[in-house]
C-alpha positions as CSV (number, residue, x, y, z in Angstrom):
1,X,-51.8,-159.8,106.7
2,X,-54.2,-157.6,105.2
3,X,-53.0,-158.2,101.4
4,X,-53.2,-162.1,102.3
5,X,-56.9,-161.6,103.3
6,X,-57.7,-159.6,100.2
7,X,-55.8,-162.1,98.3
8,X,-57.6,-164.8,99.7
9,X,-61.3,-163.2,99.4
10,X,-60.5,-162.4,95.7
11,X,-59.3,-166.2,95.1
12,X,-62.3,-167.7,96.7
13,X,-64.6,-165.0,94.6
14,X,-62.8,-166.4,91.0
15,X,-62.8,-170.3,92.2
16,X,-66.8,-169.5,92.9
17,X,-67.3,-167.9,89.5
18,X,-65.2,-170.7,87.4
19,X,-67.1,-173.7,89.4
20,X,-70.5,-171.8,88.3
21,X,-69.9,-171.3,84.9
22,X,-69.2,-175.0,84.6
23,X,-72.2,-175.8,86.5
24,X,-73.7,-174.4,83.8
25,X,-71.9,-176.2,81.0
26,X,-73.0,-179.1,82.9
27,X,-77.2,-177.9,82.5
28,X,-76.5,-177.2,78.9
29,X,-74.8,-175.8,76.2
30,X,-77.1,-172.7,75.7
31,X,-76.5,-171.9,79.4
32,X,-72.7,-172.8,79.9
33,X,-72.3,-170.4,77.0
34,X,-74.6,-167.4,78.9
35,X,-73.0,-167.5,81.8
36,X,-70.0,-166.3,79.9
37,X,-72.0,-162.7,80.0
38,X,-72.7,-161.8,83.7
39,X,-76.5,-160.7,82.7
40,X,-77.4,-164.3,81.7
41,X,-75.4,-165.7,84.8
42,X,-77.4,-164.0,86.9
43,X,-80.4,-165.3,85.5
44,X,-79.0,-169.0,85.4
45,X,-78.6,-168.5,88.9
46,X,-82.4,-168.0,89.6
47,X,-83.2,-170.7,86.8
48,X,-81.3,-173.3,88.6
49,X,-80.5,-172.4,92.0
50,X,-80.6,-175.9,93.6
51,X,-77.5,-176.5,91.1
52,X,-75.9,-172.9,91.3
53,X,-76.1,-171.9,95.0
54,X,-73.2,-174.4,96.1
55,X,-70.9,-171.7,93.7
56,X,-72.8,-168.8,95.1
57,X,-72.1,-169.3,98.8
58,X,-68.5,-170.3,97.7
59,X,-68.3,-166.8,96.1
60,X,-70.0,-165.2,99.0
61,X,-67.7,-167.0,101.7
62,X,-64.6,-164.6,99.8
63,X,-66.3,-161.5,100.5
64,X,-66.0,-162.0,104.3
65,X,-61.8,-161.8,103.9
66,X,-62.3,-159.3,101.0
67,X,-64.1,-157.1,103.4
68,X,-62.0,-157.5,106.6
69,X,-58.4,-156.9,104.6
70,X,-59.9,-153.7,103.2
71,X,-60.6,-152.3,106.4
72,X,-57.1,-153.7,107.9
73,X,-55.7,-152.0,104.8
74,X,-57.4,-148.8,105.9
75,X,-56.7,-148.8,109.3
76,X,-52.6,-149.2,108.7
77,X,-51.8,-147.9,105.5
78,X,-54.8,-145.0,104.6
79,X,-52.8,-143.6,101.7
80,X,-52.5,-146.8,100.0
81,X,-56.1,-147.7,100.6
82,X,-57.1,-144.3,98.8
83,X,-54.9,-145.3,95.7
84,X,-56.6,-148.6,95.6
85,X,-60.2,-147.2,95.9
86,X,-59.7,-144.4,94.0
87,X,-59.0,-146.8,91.2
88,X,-56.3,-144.4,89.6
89,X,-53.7,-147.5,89.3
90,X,-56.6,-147.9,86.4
91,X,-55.3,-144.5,84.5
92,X,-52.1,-145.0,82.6
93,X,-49.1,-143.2,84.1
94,X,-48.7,-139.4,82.3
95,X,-45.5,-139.5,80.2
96,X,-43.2,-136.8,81.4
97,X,-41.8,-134.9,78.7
98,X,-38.4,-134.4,78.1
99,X,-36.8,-131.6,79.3
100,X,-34.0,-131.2,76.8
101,X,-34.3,-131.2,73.1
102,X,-32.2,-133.6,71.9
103,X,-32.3,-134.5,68.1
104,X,-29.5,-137.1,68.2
105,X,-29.8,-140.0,65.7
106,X,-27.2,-143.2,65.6
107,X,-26.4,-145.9,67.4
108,X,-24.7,-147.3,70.6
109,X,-23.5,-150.6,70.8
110,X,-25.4,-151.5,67.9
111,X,-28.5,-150.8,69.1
112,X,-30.3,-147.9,68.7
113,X,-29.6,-144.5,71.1
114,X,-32.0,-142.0,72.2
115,X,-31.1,-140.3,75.2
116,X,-33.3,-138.3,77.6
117,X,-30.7,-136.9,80.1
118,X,-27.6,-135.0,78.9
119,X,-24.9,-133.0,81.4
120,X,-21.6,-130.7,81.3
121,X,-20.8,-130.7,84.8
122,X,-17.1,-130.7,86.0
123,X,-15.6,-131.3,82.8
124,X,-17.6,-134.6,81.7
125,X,-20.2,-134.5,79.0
126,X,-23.1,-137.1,80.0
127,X,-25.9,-138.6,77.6
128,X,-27.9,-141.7,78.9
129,X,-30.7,-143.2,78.2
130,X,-33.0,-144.5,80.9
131,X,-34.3,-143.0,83.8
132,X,-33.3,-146.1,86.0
133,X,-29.7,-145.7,88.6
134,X,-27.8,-148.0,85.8
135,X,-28.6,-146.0,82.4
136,X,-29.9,-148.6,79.8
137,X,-27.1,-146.5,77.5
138,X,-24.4,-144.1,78.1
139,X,-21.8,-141.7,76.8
140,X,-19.6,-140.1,79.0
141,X,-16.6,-137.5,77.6
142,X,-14.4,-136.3,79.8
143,X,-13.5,-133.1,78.2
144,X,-10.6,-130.5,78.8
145,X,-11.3,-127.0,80.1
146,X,-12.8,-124.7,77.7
147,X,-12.2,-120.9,77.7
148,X,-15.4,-118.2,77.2
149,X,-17.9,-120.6,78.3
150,X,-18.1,-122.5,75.2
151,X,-17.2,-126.1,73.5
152,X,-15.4,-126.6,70.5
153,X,-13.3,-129.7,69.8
154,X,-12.8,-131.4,66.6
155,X,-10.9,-134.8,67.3
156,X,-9.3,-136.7,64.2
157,X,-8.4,-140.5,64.5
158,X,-4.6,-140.2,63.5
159,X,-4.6,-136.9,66.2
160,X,-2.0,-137.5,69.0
161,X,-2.6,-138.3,73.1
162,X,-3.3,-137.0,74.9
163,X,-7.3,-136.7,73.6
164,X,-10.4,-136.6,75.6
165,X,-11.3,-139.9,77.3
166,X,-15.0,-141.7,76.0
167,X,-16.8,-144.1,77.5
168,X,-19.5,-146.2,76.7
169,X,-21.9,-148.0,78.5
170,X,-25.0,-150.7,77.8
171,X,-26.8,-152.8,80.6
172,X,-28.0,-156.6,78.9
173,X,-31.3,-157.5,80.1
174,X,-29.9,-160.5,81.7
175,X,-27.3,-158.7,84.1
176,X,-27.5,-156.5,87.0
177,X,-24.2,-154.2,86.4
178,X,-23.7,-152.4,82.9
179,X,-20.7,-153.4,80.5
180,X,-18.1,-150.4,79.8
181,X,-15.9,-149.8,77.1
182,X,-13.3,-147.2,77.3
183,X,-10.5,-145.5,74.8
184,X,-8.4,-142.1,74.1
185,X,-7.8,-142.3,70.6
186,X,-8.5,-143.5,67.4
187,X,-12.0,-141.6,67.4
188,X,-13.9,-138.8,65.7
189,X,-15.5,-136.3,67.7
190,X,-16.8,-133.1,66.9
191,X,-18.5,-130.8,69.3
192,X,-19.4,-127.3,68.9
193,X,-21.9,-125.9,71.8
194,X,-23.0,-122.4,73.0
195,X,-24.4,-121.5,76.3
196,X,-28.2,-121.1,76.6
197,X,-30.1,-119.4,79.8
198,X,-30.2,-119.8,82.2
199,X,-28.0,-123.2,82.5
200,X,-27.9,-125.2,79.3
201,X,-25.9,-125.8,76.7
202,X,-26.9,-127.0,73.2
203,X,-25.2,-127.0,69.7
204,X,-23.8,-130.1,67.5
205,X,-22.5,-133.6,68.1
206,X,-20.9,-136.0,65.9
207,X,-19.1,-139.0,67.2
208,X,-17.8,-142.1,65.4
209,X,-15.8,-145.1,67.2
210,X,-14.0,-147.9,65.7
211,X,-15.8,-150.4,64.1
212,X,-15.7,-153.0,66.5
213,X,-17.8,-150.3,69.1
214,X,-20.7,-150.5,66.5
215,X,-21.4,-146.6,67.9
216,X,-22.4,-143.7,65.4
217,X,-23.8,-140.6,67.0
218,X,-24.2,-137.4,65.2
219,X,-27.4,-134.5,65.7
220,X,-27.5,-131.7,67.7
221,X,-27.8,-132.0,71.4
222,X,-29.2,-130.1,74.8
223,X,-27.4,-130.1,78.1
224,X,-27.9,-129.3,81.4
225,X,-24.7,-127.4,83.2
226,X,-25.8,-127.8,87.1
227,X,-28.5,-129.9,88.4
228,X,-30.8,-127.5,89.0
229,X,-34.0,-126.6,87.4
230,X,-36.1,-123.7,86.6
231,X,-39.5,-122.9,86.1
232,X,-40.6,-119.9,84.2
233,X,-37.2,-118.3,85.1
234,X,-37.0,-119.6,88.6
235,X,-35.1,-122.2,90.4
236,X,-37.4,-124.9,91.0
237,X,-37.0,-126.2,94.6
238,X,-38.9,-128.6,94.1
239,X,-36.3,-130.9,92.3
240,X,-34.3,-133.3,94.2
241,X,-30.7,-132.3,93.8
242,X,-27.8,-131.2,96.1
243,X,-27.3,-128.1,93.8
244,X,-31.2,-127.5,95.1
245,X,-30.3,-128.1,98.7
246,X,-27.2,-125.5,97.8
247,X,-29.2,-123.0,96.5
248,X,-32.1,-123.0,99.4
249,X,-29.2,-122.9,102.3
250,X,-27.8,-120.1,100.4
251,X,-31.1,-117.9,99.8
252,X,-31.6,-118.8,103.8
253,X,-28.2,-117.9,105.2
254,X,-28.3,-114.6,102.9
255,X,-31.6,-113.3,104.7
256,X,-30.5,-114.7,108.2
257,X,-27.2,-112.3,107.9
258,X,-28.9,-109.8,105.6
259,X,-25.9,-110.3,103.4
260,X,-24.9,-111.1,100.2
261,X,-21.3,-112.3,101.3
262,X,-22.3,-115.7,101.7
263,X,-20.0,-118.7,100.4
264,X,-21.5,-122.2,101.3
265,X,-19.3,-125.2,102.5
266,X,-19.3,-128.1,101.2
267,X,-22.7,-130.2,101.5
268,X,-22.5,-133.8,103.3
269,X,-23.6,-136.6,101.7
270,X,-27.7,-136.7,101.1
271,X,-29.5,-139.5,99.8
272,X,-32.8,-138.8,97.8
273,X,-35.6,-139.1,97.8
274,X,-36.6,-137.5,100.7
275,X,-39.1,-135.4,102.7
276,X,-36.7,-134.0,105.4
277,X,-33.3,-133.8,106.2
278,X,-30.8,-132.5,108.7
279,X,-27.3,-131.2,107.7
280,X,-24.5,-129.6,109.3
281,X,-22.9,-127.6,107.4
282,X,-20.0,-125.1,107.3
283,X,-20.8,-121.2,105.8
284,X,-18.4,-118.1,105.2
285,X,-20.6,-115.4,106.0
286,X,-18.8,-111.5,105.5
287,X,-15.4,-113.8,105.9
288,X,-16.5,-115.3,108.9
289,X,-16.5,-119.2,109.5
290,X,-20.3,-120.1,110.7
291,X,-20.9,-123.9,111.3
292,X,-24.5,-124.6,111.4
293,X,-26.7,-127.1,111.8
294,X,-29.8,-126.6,110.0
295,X,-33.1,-128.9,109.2
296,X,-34.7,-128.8,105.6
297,X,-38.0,-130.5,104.8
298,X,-39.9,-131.0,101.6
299,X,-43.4,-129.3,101.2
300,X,-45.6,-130.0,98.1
301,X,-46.5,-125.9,98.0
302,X,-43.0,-124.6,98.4
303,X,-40.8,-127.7,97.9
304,X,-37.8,-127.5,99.8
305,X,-37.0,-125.1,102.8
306,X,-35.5,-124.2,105.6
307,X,-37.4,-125.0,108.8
308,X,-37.8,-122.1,110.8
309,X,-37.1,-119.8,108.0
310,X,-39.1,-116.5,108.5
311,X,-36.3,-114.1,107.5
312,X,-38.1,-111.2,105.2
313,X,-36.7,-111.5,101.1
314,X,-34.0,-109.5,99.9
315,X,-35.5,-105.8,98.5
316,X,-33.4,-104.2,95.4
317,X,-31.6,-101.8,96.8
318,X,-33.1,-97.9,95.6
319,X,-30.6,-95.8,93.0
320,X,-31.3,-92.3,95.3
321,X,-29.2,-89.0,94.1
322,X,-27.2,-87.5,96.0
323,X,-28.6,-84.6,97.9
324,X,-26.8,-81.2,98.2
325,X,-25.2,-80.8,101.2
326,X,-27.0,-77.4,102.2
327,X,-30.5,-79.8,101.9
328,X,-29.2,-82.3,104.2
329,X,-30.7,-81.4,108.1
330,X,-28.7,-81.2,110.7
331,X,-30.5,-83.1,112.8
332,X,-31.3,-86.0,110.1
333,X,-30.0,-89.3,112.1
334,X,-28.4,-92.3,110.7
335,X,-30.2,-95.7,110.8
336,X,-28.3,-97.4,114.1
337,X,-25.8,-99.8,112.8
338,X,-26.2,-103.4,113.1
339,X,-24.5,-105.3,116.2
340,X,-21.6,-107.3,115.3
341,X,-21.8,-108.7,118.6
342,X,-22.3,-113.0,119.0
343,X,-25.2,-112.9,121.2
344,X,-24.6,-116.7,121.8
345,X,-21.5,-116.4,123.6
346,X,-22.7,-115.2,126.8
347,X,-26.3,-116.2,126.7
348,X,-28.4,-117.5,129.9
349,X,-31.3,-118.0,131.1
350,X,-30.3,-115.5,133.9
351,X,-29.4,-113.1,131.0
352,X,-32.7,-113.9,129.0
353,X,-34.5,-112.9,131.9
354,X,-33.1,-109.4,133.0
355,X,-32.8,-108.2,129.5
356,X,-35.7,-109.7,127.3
357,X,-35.8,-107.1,124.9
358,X,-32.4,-108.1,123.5
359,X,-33.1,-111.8,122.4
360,X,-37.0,-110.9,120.7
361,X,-37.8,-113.1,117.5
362,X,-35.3,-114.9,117.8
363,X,-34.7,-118.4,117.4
364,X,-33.6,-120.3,120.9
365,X,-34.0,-124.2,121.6
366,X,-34.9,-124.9,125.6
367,X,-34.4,-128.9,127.5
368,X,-36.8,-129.2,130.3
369,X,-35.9,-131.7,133.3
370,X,-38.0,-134.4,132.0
371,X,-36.0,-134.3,128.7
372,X,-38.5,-133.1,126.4
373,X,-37.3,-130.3,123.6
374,X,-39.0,-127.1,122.5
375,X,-37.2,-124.9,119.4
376,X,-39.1,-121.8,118.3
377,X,-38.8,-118.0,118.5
378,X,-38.7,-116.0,121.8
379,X,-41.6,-113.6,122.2
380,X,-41.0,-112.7,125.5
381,X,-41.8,-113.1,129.4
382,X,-45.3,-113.3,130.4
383,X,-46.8,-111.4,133.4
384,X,-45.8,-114.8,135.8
385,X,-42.4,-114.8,134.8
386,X,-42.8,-117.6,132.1
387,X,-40.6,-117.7,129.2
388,X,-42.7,-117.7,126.1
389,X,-42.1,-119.8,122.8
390,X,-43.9,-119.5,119.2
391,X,-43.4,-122.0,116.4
392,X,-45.0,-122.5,113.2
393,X,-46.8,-125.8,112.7
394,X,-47.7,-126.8,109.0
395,X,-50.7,-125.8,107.8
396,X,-52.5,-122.2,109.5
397,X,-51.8,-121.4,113.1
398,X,-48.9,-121.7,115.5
399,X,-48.0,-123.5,119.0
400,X,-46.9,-121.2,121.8
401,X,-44.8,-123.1,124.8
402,X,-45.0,-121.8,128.1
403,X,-42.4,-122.7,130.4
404,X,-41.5,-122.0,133.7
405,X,-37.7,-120.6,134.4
406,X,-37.6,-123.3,137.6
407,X,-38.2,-126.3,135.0
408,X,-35.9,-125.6,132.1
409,X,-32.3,-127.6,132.3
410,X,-30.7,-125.8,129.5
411,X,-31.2,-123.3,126.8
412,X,-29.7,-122.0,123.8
413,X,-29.6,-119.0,121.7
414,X,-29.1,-120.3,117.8
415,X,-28.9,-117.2,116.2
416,X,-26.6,-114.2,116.8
């Protein structure tokens, strides 16, 4: 409704303006011609109101619908009301720059290749070009395992099967689904790439295909090996990847169990983009199954996390020499040894209650009678006997619930 009223208001405004300035061819020459420049309009339209005002209050009458779909516009949708009055749909879109350097000249199809994405993942070498879901072109190689981290293949036409499968791919302006072309010999291909930090490869590329293909590639290419990326060094969690989601769960679960023994399941299925997400998930912590269900959301300062996440990060561990043994006190005591007790198992709310101390900091979900849901960290038990729950809420501050024993329906501990 509101981009119909705009629409309208802005219609009414340019039928206003096109009936004045032929008002004004109608007066004369000189002043059809002026009213081309809105200076001279304007002082047409005091000249020769009596003609002019009939395309004035024509103009005017579009403002009304103008103004109301604005404010409709800025009542249901505020963030696309900014863009429009911030006029930055005026500025030209930045152009990205390409995160590879790829130096690859030839041709695809006969028609000229220049790809911005290249991978090595799982044995298939990718190069595309476009940044849409269907790549405008493609080359996909599905290569055998190489030893030592490297690539080095040289592939002769009159070689035998079985050879490395290419395909090639090219989306026509007119269809929707690309056309693909596939073959295992008869080909030359020449690869020769070395690793580079933290998880690229580069080095040469030189592939030929039969005539009929019309597909010459040869320069030296840059690939990514995961689909992750960094930034000065560091994993950018920003990026919208599963390997990103792999590596946040991982960093979390490793500071939840204050170990490094962590091996991560297999991640369900996760459609970007996205600004929050929940995932169950299945983790081998010190050999021990842990099935999880955890909720991740997407900040523009940190990019994506764990909600709830307020484990402390990892410290190096010190290089101390060993002391002699007639240093050593006698009565020097050993840091207590963690619990390798499940404190989930027998929790309660009876249990919460006679032994508080026990379950501090951490992490338990309540259900009241009415149904509603409060997750956060227990900080204790209040001088009425109420259980008390902080949780972070975005941006500075926190929410404490305060709930009495005689109104909760069920509670759970989700953290051992």
């Amino acid at each position: 409704m509101d981009a119909l009223l705009i629409l309208s208001g802005l219609l009414l405004m340019l039928f206003g303006l096109v009936w004045l300035i032929m008002l004004a061819f109608g007066s004369s020459l000189f002043w059809g011609l002026g009213s081309l420049f809105p200076p001279l309009t304007l002082v047409y339209v005091v000249r020769h109101w009596r003609i002019a005002r009939k395309a004035v209050v024509l103009s005017a009458l579009g403002c009304i619908p103008l103004v109301v779909g604005f404010v409709l516009l800025a009542s249901n949708d505020p963030v696309r009301f900014e863009a429009i009055a911030s006029l930055r749909w005026l500025t030209p879109a930045p152009i990205k720059p390409n995160e590879l350097a790829m130096a690859l000249h030839g041709q695809l199809n006969g028609e000229p290749f220049a790809p911005q994405q290249g991978e090595l993942i799982d044995g298939v070498l990718s190069l595309r070009e476009g940044q849409e879901f269907f790549a405008q072109r493609a080359v996909n190689i599905h290569l055998p395992p190489m030893p030592n981290g490297t690539v080095h293949l040289n592939v002769l036409p009159t070689d035998a099967q079985p050879l490395p499968e290419v395909e090639i791919s090219w989306l026509l302006p007119e269809h929707d689904l690309p056309e693909a072309r596939r073959l295992n010999h008869g080909y030359t291909l020449y690869l020769d790439l070395q690793p580079l930090a933290p998880n690229k490869m580069t080095g040469d590329f030189h592939l030929v295909l039969p005539a009929q293909f019309n597909t010459t590639l040869s320069g030296k290419i840059e690939l990514f090996t995961n689909r992750l990326r960094y930034i000065d060094g560091k994993v950018d969690t920003h990026f919208d990847s599963r390997d990103t989601l792999s590596y946040v769960l991982e960093d979390y679960l490793q500071r939840r169990y204050a170990s490094r023994a962590v091996r991560l399941g297999k991640l369900p299925a996760v459609s970007f983009p996205a600004s929050s997400m929940e995932l169950e998930i299945e983790a081998l912590v010190n050999g021990q199954p842990q099935p999880l269900t955890l909720l991740l959301s997407k900040t523009e300062a940190l990019g994506w996390v764990v909600q709830g996440d307020q484990y402390a990060r990892f410290a190096e561990p010190a290089v101390v020499s060993p002391a002699p043994a007639s240093s050593v006190s006698s009565t020097t005591k050993a840091p207590p040894a963690r619990s390798s007790v499940d404190r989930r198992l027998r929790f309660s709310l009876e249990r919460l209650q006679r032994t508080p101390e026990q379950y501090s900091n951490l992490l338990i979900r309540v259900t009241t009678a009415h149904g509603s849901t409060a997750q956060g960290r227990f900080t204790g038990i209040n001088a009425n006997g109420r259980i008390v729950i902080r949780r972070e809420i975005s941006g500075p501050g926190e929410a404490s619930y305060i709930l009495r024993p005689d109104e909760i329906s069920q509670i759970e501990l989700l953290e051992p």
